[in-house]
C-alpha positions as CSV (number, residue, x, y, z in Angstrom):
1,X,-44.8,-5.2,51.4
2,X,-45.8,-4.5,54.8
3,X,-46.5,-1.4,56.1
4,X,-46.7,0.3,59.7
5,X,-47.8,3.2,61.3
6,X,-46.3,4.0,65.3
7,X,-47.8,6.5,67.3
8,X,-45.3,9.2,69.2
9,X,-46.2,7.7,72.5
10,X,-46.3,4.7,74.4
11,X,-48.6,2.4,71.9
12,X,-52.1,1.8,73.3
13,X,-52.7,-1.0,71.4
14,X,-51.8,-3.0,68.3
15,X,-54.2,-3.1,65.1
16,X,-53.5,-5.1,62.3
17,X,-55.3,-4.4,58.6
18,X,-55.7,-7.4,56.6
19,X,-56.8,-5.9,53.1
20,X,-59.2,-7.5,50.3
21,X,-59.3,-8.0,46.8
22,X,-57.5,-6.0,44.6
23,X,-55.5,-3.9,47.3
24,X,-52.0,-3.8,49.0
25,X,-50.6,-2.1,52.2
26,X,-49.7,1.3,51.0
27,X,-53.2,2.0,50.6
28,X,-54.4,2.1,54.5
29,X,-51.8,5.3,54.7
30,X,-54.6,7.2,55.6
31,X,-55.9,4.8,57.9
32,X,-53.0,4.0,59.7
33,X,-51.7,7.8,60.4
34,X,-55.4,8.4,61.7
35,X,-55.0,5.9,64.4
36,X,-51.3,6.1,64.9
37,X,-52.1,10.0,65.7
38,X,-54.9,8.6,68.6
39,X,-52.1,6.3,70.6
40,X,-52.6,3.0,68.6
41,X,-49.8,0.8,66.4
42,X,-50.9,-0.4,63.1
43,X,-49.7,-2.7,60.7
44,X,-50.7,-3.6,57.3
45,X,-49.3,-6.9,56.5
46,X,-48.2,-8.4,53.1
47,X,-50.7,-11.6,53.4
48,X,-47.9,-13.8,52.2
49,X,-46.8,-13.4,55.9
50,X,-48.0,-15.8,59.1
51,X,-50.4,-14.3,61.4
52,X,-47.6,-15.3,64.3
53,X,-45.4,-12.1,62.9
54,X,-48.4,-9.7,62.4
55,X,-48.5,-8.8,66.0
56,X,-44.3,-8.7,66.7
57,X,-44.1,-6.1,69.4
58,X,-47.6,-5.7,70.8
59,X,-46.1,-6.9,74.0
60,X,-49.4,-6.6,76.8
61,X,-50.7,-4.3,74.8
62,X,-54.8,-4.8,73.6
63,X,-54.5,-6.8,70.1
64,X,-57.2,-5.6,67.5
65,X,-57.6,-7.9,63.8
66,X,-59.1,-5.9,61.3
67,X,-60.1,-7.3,58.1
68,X,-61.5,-5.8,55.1
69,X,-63.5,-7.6,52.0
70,X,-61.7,-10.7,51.8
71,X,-59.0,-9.5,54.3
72,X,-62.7,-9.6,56.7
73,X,-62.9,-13.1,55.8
74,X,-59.3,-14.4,56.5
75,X,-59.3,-12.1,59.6
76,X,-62.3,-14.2,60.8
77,X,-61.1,-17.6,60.2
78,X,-57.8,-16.3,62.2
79,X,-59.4,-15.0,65.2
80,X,-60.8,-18.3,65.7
81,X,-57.4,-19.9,65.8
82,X,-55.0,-16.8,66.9
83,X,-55.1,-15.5,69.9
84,X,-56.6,-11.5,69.9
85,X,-58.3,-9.2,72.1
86,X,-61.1,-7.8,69.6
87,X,-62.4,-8.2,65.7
88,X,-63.2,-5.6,63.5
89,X,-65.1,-7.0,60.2
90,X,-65.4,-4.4,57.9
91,X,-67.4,-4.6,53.9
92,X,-67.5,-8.8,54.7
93,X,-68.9,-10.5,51.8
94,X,-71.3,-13.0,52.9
95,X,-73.3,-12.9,49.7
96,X,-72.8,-12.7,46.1
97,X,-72.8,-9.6,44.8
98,X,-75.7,-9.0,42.0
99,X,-73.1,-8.3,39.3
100,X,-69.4,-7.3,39.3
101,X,-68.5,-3.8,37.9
102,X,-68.2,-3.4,34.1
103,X,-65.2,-1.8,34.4
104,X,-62.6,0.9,35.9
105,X,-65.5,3.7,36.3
106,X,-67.7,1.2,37.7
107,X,-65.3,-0.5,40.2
108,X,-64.4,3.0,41.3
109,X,-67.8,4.0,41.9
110,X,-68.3,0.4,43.7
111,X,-65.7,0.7,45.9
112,X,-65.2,4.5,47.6
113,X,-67.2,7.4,47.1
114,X,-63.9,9.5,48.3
115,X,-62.7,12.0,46.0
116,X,-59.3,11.8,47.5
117,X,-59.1,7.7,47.2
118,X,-60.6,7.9,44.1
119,X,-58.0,9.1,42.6
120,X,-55.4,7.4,44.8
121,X,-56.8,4.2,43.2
122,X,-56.5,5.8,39.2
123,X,-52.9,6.2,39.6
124,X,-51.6,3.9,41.5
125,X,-49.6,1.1,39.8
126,X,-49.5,-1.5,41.8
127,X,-53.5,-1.4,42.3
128,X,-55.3,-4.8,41.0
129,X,-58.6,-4.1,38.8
130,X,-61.1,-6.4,37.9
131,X,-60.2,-8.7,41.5
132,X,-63.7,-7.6,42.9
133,X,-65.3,-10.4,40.5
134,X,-63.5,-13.3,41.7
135,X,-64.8,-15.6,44.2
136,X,-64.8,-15.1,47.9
137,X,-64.5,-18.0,50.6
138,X,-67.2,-19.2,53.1
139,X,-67.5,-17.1,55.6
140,X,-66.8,-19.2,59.1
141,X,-69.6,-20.6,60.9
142,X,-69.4,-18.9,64.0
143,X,-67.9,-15.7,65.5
144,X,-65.0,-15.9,67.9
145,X,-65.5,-15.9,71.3
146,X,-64.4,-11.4,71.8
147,X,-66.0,-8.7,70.9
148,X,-66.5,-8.4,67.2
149,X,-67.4,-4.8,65.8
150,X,-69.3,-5.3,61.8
151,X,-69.1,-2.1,59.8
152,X,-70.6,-1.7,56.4
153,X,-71.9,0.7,54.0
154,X,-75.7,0.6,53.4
155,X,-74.9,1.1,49.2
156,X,-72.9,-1.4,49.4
157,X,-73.3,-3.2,45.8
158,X,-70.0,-5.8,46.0
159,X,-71.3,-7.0,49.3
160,X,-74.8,-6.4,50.8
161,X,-75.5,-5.2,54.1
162,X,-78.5,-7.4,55.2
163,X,-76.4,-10.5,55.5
164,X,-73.9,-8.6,57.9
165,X,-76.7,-6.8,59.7
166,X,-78.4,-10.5,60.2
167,X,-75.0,-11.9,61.7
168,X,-74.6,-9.0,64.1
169,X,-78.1,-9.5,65.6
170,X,-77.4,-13.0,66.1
171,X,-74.4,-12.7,68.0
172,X,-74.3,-10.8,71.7
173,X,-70.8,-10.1,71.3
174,X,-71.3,-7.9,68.1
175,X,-71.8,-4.4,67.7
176,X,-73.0,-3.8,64.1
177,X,-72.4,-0.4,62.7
178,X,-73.9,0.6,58.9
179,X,-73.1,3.8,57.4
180,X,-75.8,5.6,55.6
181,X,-74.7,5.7,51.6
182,X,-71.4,3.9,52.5
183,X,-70.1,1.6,49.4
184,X,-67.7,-1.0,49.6
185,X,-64.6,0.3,50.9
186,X,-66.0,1.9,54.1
187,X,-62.3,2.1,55.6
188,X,-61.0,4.4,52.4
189,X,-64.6,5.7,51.8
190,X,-66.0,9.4,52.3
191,X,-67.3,8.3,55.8
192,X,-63.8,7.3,56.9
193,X,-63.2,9.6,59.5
194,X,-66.5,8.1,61.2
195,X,-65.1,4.5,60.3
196,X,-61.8,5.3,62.2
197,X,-63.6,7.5,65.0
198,X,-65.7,4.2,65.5
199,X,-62.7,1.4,65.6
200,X,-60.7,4.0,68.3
201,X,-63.8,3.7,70.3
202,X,-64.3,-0.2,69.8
203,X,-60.1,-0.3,70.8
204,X,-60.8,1.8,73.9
205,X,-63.4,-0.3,75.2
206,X,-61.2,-3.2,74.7
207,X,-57.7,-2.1,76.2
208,X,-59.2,0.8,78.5
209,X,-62.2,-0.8,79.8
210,X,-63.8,2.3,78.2
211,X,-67.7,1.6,77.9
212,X,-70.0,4.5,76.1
213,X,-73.7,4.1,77.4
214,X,-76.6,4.7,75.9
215,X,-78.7,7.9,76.1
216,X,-81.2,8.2,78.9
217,X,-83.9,10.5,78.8
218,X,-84.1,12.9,81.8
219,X,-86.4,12.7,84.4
220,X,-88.5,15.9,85.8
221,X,-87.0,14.4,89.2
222,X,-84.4,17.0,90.9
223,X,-83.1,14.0,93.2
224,X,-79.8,13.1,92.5
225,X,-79.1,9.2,93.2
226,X,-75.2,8.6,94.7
227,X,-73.3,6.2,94.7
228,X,-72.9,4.5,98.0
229,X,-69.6,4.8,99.9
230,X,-68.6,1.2,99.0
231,X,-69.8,1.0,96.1
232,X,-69.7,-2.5,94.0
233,X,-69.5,-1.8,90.4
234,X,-71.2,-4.5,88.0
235,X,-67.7,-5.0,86.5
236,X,-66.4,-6.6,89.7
237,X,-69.7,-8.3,90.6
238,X,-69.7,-10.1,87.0
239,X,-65.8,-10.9,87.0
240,X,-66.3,-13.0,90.3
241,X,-69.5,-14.6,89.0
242,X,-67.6,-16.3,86.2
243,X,-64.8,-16.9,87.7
244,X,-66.8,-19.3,90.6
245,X,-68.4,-20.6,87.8
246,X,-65.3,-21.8,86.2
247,X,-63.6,-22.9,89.1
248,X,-67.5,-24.8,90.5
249,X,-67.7,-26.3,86.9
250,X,-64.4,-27.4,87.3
251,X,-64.0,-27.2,83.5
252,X,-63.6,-25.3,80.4
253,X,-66.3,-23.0,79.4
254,X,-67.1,-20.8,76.6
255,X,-69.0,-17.2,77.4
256,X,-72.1,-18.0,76.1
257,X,-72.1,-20.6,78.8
258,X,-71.3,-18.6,81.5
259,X,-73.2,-15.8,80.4
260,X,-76.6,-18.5,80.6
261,X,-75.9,-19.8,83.7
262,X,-74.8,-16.6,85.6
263,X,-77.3,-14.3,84.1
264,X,-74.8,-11.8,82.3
265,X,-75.2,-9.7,79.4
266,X,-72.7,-11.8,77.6
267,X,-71.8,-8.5,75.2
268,X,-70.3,-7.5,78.9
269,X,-68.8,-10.9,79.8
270,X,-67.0,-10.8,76.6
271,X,-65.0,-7.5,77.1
272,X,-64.5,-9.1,81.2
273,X,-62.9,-12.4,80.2
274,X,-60.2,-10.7,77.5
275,X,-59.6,-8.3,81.1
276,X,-59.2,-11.4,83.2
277,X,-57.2,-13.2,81.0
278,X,-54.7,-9.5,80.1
279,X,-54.6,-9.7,83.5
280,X,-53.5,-13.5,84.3
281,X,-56.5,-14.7,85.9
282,X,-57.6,-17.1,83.1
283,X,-56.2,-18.6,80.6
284,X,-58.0,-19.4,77.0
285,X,-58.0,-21.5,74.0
286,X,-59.2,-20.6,70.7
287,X,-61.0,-23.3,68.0
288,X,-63.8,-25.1,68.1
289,X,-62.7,-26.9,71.4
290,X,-62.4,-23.5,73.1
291,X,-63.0,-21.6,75.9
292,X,-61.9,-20.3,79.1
293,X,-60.2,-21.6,83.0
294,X,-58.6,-19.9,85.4
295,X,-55.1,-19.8,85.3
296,X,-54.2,-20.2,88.5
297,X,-56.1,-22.7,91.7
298,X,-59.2,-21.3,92.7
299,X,-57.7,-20.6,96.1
300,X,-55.2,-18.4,94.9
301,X,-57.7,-15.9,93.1
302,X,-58.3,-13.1,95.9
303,X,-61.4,-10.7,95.3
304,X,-58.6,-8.1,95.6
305,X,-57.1,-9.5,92.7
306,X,-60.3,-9.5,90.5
307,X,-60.7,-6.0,91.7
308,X,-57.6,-4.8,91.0
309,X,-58.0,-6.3,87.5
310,X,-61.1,-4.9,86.2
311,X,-60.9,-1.5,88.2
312,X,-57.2,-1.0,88.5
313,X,-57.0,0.1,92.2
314,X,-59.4,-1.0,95.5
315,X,-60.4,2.5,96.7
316,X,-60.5,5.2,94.7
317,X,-60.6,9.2,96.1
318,X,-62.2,12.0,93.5
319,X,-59.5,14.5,92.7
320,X,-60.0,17.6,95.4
321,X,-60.0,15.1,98.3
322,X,-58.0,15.7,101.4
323,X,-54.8,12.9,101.9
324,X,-56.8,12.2,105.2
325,X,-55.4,9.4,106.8
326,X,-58.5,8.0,107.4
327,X,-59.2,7.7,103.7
328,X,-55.5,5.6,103.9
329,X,-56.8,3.4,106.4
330,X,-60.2,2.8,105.2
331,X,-58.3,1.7,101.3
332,X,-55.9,-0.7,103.7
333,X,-59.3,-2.4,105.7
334,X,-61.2,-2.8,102.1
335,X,-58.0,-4.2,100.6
336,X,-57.6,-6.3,103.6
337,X,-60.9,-7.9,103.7
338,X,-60.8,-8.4,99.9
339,X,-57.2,-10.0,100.2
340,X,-58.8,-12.6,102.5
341,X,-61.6,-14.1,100.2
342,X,-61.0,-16.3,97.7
343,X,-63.2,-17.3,94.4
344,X,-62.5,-20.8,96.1
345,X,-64.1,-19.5,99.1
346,X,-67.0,-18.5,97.0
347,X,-66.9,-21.6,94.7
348,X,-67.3,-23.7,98.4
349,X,-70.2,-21.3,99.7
350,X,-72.2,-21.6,96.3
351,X,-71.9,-25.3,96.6
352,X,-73.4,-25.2,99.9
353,X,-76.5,-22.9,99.2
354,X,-77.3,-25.1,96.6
């Protein structure tokens, strides 16, 4: 039976849970009132259901597959074909496990160090023991083309971390995170709190735009750099790159092509293009024969659209500043030139430098 959790606000996204071996919804309670308590939707589907129902209300909202053992595996193979904003792979199998537990102590141990799930999982009837020794499907052979956050226990015994770890380092659009003495269960293990502190993060970068950077040592320097009054942030600069590269191609094109030919981190593309596309500037198409193109002719894309995408406004003023009309008409002149300019315009000035 499926289950949901709505937040008491205006959802901020939509997550949906697809659990593994052994499990059912009511189990991701714990989960699901975490998130639903920081803004976000999310449903635990009965996997009897079609992937076209799991997401029923998300309207514009950012859409965020989570999968879990096998549930990791299945929500794989449907990001490839369904159309979401982010994947979150959690304890994915990708090898064989040396040896499946001996029995209800040992599968207990195996899969959540949690006191609290521990004995969630003793008494509850409609749990499935001995499912952790069955076999598990092959994993996809690639990634889908949005950002993909791995997490994973570093004791985990049903499904070991180095496989995960090598697939995260091999993929730019991954983030990989491994949780020291984390077993197999890391959603409704002792670490959950971090797990779920980490997925609201990975589902504020995605419907937010929210990036955390990494630490940066200080320097002994007392000089403090600012920002220049027009400042041109490396958001906007690497949303109008690709975008003249699709419309100069002419074509449908993956990230990882764009990424090469433009020069852009493609972990930063990725998080762009679901932008662009939330925002009706390109359209995409999952599968092997997928990819991205803009929705609408090249000449019709202003830079004050692209701006207004990724940043959400063209000027900005910091909070104690003066409504000074000439703030106003400085916003209306920016806006004005960026109204004019078109990623055709680009497209046609790119072709001629070359």
């Amino acid at each position: 039976m499926t289950r949901s959790w709505v937040p008491e606000t205006a959802s901020r996204g939509h997550v949906v849970v697809l659990h593994g071996r052994g499990e059912h919804p009511g189990l991701y309670e714990r989960f699901g009132r975490r998130l639903a308590v920081d803004g976000y939707t999310v449903v635990v589907p009965d996997l009897g259901t079609a992937p076209a129902d799991w997401f029923d209300g998300a309207g514009d909202t950012a859409r965020i597959l989570v999968g879990t053992d096998t549930g990791a595996l299945r929500a794989w193979e449907t990001a490839l074909e369904t159309e979401v904003d982010g994947l979150v792979l959690a304890g994915t199998p990708l090898a064989a496990a040396p040896g499946a537990p001996a029995g209800r102590e040992d599968e207990i141990a195996a899969r959540t160090s949690c006191p609290i799930h521990r004995e969630r999982l003793s008494a509850d009837p409609d749990f499935h023991w001995g499912e952790l020794d069955a076999g598990t499907a092959e994993p996809p052979q690639r990634l889908p083309d949005v950002p993909v956050l791995l997490l994973h226990g570093d004791a985990d015994a049903i499904a070991p971390v180095d496989p995960v770890t090598r697939l995260g380092a091999a993929h730019p659009q991954a983030s990989t995170a491994v949780f020291k003495d984390g077993v197999h269960d890391v959603l409704n293990d002792k670490v959950h709190r971090s797990v779920a502190a980490r997925i609201v993060l990975f589902c504020e970068e995605i419907a937010k735009g929210a990036v955390v950077l990494p630490e940066v040592a200080a320097t002994r320097s007392t000089r403090v750099r600012r920002a220049a009054p027009v400042h041109i942030s490396a958001r906007v600069d690497y949303s109008v790159r690709a975008l003249v590269e699709l419309a100069s191609s002419g074509r449908q094109q993956t990230c990882e092509s764009m990424a090469r030919t433009q020069g852009i981190p493609l972990n930063s593309l990725v998080n762009l293009m679901v932008e662009l596309r939330r925002g009706g500037l390109v359209h995409s198409q999952r599968g092997c024969e997928g990819g991205y193109w803009p929705a609408r002719d090249a000449a019709e894309i202003t830079l004050a659209d692209v701006v207004r995408v990724v940043e959400g406004a063209v000027t900005s003023r910091h909070d104690d500043a003066e409504r000074d009309a000439v703030w106003t008409r400085l916003g209306g002149a920016v806006a004005d030139f960026l109204e004019r300019i078109t990623i055709a315009d680009l497209a046609a000035e790119q072709r001629a430098a070359a």
